[in-house]
Each structure stands twice: as C-alpha cells, then as structure tokens.
C-alpha positions as CSV (number, residue, x, y, z in Angstrom):
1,X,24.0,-61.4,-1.4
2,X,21.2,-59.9,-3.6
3,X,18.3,-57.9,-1.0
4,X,15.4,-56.5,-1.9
5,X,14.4,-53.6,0.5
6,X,10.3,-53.0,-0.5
7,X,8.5,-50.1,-0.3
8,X,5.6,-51.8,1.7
9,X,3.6,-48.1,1.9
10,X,3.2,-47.7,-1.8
11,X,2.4,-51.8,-1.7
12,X,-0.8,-51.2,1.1
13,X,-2.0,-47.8,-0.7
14,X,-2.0,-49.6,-4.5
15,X,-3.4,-52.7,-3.7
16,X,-5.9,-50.9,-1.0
17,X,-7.1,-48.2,-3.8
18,X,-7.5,-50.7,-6.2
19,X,-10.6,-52.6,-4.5
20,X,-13.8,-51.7,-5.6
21,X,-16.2,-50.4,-2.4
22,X,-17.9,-54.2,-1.7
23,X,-14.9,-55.9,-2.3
24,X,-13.8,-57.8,1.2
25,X,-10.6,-57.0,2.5
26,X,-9.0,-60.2,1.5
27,X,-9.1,-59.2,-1.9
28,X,-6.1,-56.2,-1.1
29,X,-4.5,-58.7,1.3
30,X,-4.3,-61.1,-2.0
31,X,-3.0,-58.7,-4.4
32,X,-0.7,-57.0,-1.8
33,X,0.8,-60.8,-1.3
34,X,1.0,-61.2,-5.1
35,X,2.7,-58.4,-5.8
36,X,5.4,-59.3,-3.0
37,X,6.1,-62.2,-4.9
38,X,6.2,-60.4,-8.4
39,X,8.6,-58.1,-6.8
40,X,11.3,-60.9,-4.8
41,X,10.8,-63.2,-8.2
42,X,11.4,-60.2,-10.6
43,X,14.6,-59.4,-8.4
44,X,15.6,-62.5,-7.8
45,X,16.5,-61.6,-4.1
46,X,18.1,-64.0,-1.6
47,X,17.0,-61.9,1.1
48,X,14.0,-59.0,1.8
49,X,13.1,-56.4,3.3
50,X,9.9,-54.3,3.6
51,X,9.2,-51.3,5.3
52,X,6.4,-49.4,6.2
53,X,6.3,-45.6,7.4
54,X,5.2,-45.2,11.4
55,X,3.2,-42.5,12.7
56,X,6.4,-40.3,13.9
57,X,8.7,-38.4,11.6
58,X,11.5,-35.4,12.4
59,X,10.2,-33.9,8.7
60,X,7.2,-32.7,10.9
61,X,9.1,-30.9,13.6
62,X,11.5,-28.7,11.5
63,X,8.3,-27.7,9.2
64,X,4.8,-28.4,10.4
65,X,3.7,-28.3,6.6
66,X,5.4,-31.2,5.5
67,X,2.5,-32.9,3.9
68,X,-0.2,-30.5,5.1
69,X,-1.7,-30.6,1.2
70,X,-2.6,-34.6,2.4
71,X,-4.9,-33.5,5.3
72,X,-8.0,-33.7,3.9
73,X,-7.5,-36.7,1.4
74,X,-9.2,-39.7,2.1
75,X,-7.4,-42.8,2.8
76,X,-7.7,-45.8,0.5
77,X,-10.7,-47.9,3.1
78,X,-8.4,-50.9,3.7
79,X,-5.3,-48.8,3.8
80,X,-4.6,-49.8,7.1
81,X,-5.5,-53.6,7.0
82,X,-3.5,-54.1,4.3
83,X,-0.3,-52.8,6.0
84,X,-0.8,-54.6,9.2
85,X,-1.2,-57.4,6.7
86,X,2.3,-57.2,5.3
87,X,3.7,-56.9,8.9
88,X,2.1,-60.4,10.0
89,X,2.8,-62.2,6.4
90,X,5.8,-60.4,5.5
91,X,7.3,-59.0,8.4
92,X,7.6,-55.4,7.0
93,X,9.1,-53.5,9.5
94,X,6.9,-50.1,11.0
95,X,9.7,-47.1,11.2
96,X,9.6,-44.7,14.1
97,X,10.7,-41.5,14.0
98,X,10.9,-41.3,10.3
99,X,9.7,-42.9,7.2
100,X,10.0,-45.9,5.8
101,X,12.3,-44.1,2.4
102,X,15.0,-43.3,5.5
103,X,14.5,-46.9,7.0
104,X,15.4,-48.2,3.1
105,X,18.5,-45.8,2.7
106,X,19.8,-46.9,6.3
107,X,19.1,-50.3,4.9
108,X,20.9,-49.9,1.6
109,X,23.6,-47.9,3.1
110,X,24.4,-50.5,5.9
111,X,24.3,-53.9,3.3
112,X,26.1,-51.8,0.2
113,X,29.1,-51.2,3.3
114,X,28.9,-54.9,4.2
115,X,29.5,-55.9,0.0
116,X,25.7,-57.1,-0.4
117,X,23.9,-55.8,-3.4
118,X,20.8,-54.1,-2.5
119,X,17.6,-53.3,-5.1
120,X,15.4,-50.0,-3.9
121,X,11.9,-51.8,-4.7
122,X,9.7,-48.6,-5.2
123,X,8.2,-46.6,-7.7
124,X,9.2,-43.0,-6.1
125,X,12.0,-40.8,-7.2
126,X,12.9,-39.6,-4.1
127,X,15.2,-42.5,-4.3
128,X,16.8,-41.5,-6.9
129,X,19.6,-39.6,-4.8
130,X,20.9,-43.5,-4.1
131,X,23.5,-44.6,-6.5
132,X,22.9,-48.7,-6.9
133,X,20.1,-50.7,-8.9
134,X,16.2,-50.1,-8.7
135,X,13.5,-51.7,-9.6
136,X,9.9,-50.3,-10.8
137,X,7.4,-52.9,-9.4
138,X,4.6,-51.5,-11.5
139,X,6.4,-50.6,-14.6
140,X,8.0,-53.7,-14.2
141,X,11.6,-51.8,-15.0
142,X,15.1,-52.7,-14.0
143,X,17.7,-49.8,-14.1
144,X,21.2,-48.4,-12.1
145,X,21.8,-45.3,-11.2
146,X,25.3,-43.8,-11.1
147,X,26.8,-42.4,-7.6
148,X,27.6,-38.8,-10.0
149,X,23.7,-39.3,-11.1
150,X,22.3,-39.5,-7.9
151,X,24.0,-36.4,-6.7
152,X,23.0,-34.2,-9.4
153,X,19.5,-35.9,-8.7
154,X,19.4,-34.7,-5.2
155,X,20.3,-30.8,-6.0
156,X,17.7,-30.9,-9.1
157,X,15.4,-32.3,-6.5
158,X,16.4,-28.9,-4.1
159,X,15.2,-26.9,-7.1
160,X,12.1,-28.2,-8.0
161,X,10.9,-28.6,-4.8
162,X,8.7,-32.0,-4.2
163,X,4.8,-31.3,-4.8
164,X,3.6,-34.6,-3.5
165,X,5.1,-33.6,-0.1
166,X,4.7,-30.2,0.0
167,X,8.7,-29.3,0.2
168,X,9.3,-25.9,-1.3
169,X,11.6,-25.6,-4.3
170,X,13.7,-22.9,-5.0
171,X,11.0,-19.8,-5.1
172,X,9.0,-21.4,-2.1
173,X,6.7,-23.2,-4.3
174,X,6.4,-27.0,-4.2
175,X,6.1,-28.7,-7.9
176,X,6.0,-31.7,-10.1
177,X,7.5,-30.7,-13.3
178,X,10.3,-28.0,-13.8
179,X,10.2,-24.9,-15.1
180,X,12.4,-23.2,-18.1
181,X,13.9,-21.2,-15.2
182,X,14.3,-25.1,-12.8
183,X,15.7,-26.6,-16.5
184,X,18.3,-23.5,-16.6
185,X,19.6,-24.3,-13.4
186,X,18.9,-28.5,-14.0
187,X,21.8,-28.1,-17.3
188,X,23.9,-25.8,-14.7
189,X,23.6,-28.7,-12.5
190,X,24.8,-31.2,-14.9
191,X,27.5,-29.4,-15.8
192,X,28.9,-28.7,-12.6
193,X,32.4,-30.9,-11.9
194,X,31.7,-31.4,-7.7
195,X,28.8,-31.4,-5.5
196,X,30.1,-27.8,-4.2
197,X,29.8,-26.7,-7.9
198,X,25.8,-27.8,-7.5
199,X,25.6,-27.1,-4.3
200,X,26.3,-23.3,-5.5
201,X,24.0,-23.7,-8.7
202,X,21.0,-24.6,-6.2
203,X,21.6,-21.5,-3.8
204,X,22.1,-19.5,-6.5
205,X,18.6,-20.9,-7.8
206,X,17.3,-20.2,-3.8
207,X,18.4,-16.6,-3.2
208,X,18.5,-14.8,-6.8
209,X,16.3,-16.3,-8.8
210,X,13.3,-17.0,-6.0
211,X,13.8,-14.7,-3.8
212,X,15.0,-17.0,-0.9
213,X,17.9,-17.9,1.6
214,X,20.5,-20.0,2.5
215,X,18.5,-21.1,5.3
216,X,15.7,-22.0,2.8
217,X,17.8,-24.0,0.5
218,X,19.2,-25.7,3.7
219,X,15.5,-26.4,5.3
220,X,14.6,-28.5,1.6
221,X,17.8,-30.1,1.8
222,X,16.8,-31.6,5.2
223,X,13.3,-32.2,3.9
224,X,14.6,-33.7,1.2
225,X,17.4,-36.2,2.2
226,X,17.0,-39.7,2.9
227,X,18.5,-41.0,5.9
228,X,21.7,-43.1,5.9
229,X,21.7,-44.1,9.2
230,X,19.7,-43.2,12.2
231,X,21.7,-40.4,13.3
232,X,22.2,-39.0,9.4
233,X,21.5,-35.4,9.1
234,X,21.9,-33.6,5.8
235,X,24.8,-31.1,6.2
236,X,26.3,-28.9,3.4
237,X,29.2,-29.6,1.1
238,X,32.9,-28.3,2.1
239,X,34.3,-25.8,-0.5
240,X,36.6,-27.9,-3.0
C-alpha cells in the first residue's frame, strides 16, 4: 500500500503566511485543503497521514535552547486556525511529547516494517536521514534516497549543525551552509565504509577541529535524530 505521511506544520505555516493582512481566514483554510489534494494526487497515495507538532517535545528538556532563535518571531496570524483546520478536515494527528518529524519517522518506520511503501511529504531535510521515497510538495519533486545515503546524511547533519533550530554543529555554532572545514569532513564522511567509520569522522570534527566533546557530538546527535518509535533514543554506533 502506497501512504503519504504530510507534514501538516509546514502546510498551516505556508498557506498561513501567504494571506495578505485583510484576507479572511477561509482563504488559508482553502489553500491549505488544496494543497492536501496536490500532495495525495501527486503521490498517488491509497492511504494518508498528516501530522502536526504539539506543544510538548523532549528536544526542550535535554537543551533549553532548542529553538530559542524562534522566540521573538512572529507567527503567521492564522497560523493556528489553519492547523486546527487540517485536524477537523483532515484528521492530522497533534504529537505530544515530540514533533510531528518523530511522529512521521515512527510512521514510516512502523508501515516500511509492515511491507507498505511510505512517501515523507515535506520540504525539510531533516528527513533526509530516512532511506525510502520523498516528495517536495512545493518544488513539486519526486526523489529516493538510499539507506547508505541517509546515513551519511545524518553525520553531515552532526557537522553542520541545524541553524533553523538552533542545534550546534561541530564548533558549537548552528548553520545553514557548510564550511571548507564542514566540506573536509562532508568528503571524509562519504568515503567512510561503516557508520562507525563516520561516526569517528564527526567526533573527530567535534573535539579537534571545534574544540568540543564527545558529550557535544552525542547532545546534537539526540537533537538531531528523528524518532523511530516512541521509545527511540539515538545511541552511538558499536565499533566494527
């Protein structure tokens, strides 16, 4: 069976941001329900899921900073509406405790176990440390992504950091592009024959490099990682 699993948050905060400051509500509700249907016609899914992030996550109580560069933005005015829009219409599903990228990889994880043949419907790369198909919803692009892919996409990710979230990369500082020093280790990575071999390329990245730990590297990893189920917790590779 073919399943769509939606990123409803990045759904409500496009179609939100896109009204003008007179425009009624109903006009996000409409393009929010449009683009729904883009999305389950472009994929041609038998079955969907969307998901939106709850006001809970763990990410919060092992560093208080996760996100703090967001605290004084200014949500989108129907923000809000428009998600509790897509729970009434489209049954997206709220996530406690963690976000709605952790409810879609314990999704994915549970229907790829069960032989079904879910598509990550988002336009964030954090998802790109999933091996399976993808689709762009606003680039309108379908693509795969190798199981050897998405690791090395996961360690990379260690490195760089994540500037939209405030993780820290390697030297403490959280960013959106690499480096020459991030690209070093980002070849190092790709050439590396097991996840222990990258594993070691990223700490070696944390503590010579930038000036970190082990305990750094491991506190992005966590920040990092996607759930696969509810009681996932990222833990590091086993010498091979």
């Amino acid at each position: 069976m073919r399943v769509a699993l939606v990123d409803a948050d990045i759904i409500a905060f496009r179609c939100s941001a896109s009204c003008k400051g007179d425009d009624p509500i109903e006009i996000a509700n409409l393009r929010a329900d449009k683009l729904v249907h883009q999305i389950l016609d472009a994929t041609q899914a038998e079955a969907y899921e969307l998901f939106i992030s709850g006001t809970e996550n763990f990410r919060y109580d092992i560093y208080p900073d996760y996100k703090a560069n967001r605290r004084d933005s200014v949500d989108p005015i129907y923000r809000q509406a428009c998600k509790e829009f897509l729970v009434v219409e489209w049954l997206a599903q709220v996530s406690e405790g963690y976000e709605a990228d952790d409810a879609i990889g314990i999704e994915h994880s549970r229907f790829k176990a069960q032989g079904d043949i879910p598509i990550i419907c988002s336009i964030d790369k954090d998802f790109h440390q999933f091996a399976g198909r993808f689709y762009n919803f606003v680039t309108e692009k379908h693509y795969e992504i190798s199981k050897d892919e998405a690791l090395r996409n996961f360690y990379k990710q260690l490195i760089l950091g994540d500037k939209t979230d405030n993780i820290p990369g390697y030297d403490g500082k959280a960013r959106q592009k690499p480096t020459k020093i991030i690209q070093y280790y980002y070849d190092l990575i790709g050439l590396a024959e097991t996840e222990w071999g990258m594993y070691n390329q990223a700490l070696d990245a944390f503590c010579n490099d930038g000036g970190q730990t082990q305990d750094d590297l491991h506190l992005t990893a966590q920040l990092c990682h996607i759930l696969r189920t509810r009681e996932d917790k990222w833990k590091p590779p086993t010498p091979e």
